[in-house]
C-alpha positions, 0 to 999 in steps of 0.5 A: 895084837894084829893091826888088820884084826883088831881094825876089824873087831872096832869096825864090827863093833862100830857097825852094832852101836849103829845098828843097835842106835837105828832099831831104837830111833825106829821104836821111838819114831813108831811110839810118837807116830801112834801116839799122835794118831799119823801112819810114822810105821811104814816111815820108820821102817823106810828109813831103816831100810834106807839105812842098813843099804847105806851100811851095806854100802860102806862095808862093800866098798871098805871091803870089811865083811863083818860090817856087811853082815852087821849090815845085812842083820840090820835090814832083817831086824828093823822090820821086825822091830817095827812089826813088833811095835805095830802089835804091842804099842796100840795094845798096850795104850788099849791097856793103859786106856782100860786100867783107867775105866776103873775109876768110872766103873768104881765110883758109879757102883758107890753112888748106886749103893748110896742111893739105895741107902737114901731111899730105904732111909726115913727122911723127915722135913723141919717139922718132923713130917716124915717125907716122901720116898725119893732119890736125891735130887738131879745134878748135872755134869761135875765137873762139866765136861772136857774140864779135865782135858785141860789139865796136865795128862788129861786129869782134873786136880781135886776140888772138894768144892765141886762136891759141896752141893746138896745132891752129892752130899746126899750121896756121900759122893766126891772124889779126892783124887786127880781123876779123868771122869765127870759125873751126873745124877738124874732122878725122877718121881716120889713116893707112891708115883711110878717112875721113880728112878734114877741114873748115875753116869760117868763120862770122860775123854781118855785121849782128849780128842773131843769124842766121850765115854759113857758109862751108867748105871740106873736104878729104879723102884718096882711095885714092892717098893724095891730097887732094881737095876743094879745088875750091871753097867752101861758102857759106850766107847768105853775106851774113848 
């Protein structure tokens, strides 16, 4: 084969691995900048700029052309790889984040329905009495919160003992899974009293950087005895 044209085909090829090498470090520098938060876009894409100039560079003065095109293809498409992880990056971390609100959303809706069936059930004391009405008790936050932040991937390993107290043994409640939330039950009121009510709620740390999601779900007994409130959830930085 031809000396020159196959100089020529390993220098072209030499100029793509570059090229090709750039466009990933730029991906990755943007992955780790919107990971932590810090504007390493528009660094990323000075860098490759920078870059595709130096190659452009190099093949004038080598005088190869496939290299300066190489070059000059290298300066088009950085910017648009860094654009591209501008828009996909948060979106898919927002994804990632929502997917993780299920947990929330799923185990408030089990204590809902397990309160309801607390209430509605004929509970008597040691003496056989039947007992007033009510709601389990009030519990507060388990685990506390910000527990599961310091833990590997901001979840908190299963700890059954957590569970073993009378309110979410009344409600049949645990979890057995890793998971990102911490939960409370507040109650209120018995029998015939008004006010008798309760909430269940959810919080977590999903970035563990100090600020929480709220979620609940309230429940409470009307004049006919019934409970109502079971129509939705309440949600506040949900993605936090």
């Amino acid at each position: 084969m031809n000396a020159p044209i196959e100089e020529a085909r390993q220098g072209h090829s030499r100029a793509g691995i570059a090229a090709l090498v750039v466009m990933v470090l730029g991906v990755v520098v943007s992955v780790v900048g919107m990971a932590l938060g810090q504007p390493m876009i528009a660094a990323s894409l000075g860098v490759g700029v920078l870059a595709a100039i130096v190659l452009a560079i190099v093949g004038l003065v080598q005088r190869t052309r496939k290299r300066l095109i190489a070059a000059l293809t290298l300066l088009l498409l950085w910017p648009s790889s860094g654009i591209l992880a501008a828009v996909a990056i948060p979106a898919y971390l927002k994804y990632i984040r929502r997917a993780k609100t299920s947990e929330a959303t799923m185990s408030l809706r089990k204590i809902f329905d397990s309160s309801v069936s607390y209430y509605d059930a004929e509970l008597t004391d040691s003496d056989g009495k039947v007992m007033p009405k009510s709601f389990p008790a009030s519990t507060d936050w388990t685990p506390p919160l910000g527990e599961c932040c310091k833990h590997p991937g901001g979840k908190c390993p299963p700890d059954p003992a957590l569970w073993d107290t009378p309110t979410w043994k009344a409600l049949n409640f645990f979890i057995d899974d890793p998971h990102y939330y911490s939960y409370r039950y507040v109650s209120s009121g018995t029998g015939s009293d008004t006010g008798v009510a309760f909430t269940a709620s959810a919080s977590g740390d999903l970035n563990c950087d100090g600020v929480y999601s709220t979620f609940e779900r309230i429940g409470s007994v009307d004049a006919a005895d019934n409970i109502s409130g079971g129509g939705g959830i309440y949600r506040n930085l949900d993605l936090e």
